[in-house]
C-alpha positions in Angstrom: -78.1 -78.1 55.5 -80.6 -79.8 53.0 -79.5 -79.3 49.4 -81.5 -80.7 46.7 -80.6 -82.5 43.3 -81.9 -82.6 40.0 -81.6 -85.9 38.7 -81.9 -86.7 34.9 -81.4 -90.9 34.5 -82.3 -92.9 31.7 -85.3 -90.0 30.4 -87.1 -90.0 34.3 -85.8 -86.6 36.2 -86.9 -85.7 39.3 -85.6 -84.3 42.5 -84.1 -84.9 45.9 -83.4 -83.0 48.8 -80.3 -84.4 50.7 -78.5 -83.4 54.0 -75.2 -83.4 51.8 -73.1 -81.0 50.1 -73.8 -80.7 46.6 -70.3 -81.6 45.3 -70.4 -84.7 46.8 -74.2 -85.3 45.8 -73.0 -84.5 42.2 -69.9 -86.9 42.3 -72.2 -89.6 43.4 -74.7 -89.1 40.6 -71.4 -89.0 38.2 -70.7 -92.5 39.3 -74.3 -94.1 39.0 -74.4 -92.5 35.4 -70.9 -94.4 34.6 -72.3 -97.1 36.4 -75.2 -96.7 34.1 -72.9 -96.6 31.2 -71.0 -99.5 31.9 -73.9 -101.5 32.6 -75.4 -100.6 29.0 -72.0 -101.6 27.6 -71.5 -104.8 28.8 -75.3 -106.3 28.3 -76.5 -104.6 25.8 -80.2 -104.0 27.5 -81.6 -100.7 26.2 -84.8 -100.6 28.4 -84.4 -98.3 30.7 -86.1 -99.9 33.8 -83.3 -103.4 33.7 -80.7 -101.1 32.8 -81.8 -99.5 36.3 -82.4 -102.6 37.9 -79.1 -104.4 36.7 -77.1 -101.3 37.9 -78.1 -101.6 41.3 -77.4 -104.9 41.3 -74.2 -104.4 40.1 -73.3 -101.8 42.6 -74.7 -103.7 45.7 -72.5 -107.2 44.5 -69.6 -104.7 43.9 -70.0 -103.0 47.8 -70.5 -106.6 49.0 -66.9 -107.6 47.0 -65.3 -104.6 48.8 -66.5 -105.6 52.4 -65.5 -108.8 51.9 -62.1 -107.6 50.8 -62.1 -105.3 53.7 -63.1 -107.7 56.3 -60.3 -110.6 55.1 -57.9 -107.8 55.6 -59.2 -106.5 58.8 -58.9 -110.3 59.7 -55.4 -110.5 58.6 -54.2 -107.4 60.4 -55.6 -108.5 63.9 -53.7 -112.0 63.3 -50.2 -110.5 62.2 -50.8 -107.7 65.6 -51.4 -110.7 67.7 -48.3 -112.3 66.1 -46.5 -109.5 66.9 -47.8 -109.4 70.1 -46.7 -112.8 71.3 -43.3 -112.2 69.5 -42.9 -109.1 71.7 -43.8 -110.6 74.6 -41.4 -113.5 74.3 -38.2 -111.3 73.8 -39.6 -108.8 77.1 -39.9 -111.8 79.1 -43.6 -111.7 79.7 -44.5 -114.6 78.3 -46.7 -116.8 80.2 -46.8 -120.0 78.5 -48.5 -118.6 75.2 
């Protein structure tokens, strides 16, 4: 079901038609104007365009952090399971010279 969104940002409002629910549309705008916010904050840029720009740079290092994060954990867990494995398998017996 397409819903469409007004969006106001930085004095340029337009609209978008989405195949998402409109409370999660509006939560997502809610964070890119904090994100906004918080980008005008911490460098002090008042053009509108680089405050833009230097959000979605923001947000794209601050995904890539999170994958990262989640990937050296998803590496972790499959290391302590095959741990756990091989400790299993030594007290059943089946251990095979692993």
């Amino acid at each position: 079901m397409a819903n469409e969104l007004v969006l106001d940002i930085l004095g340029t409002s337009f609209s978008i038609t989405v195949d998402e629910d409109k409370e999660y549309l509006q939560k997502v705008l809610s964070q890119y104007c904090c994100a906004i916010e918080n980008t005008q904050a911490i460098s002090g840029i008042n053009e509108p365009l680089n405050i833009a720009v230097l959000t979605g740079y923001l947000l794209c290092d601050e995904i890539n952090r999170i994958k990262q994060q989640l990937e050296n954990e998803s590496t972790e867990v499959n290391r302590r399971t095959m741990t756990l494995i091989s400790k299993l398998d030594k007290v059943l017996g089946n251990d095979k010279g692993n």
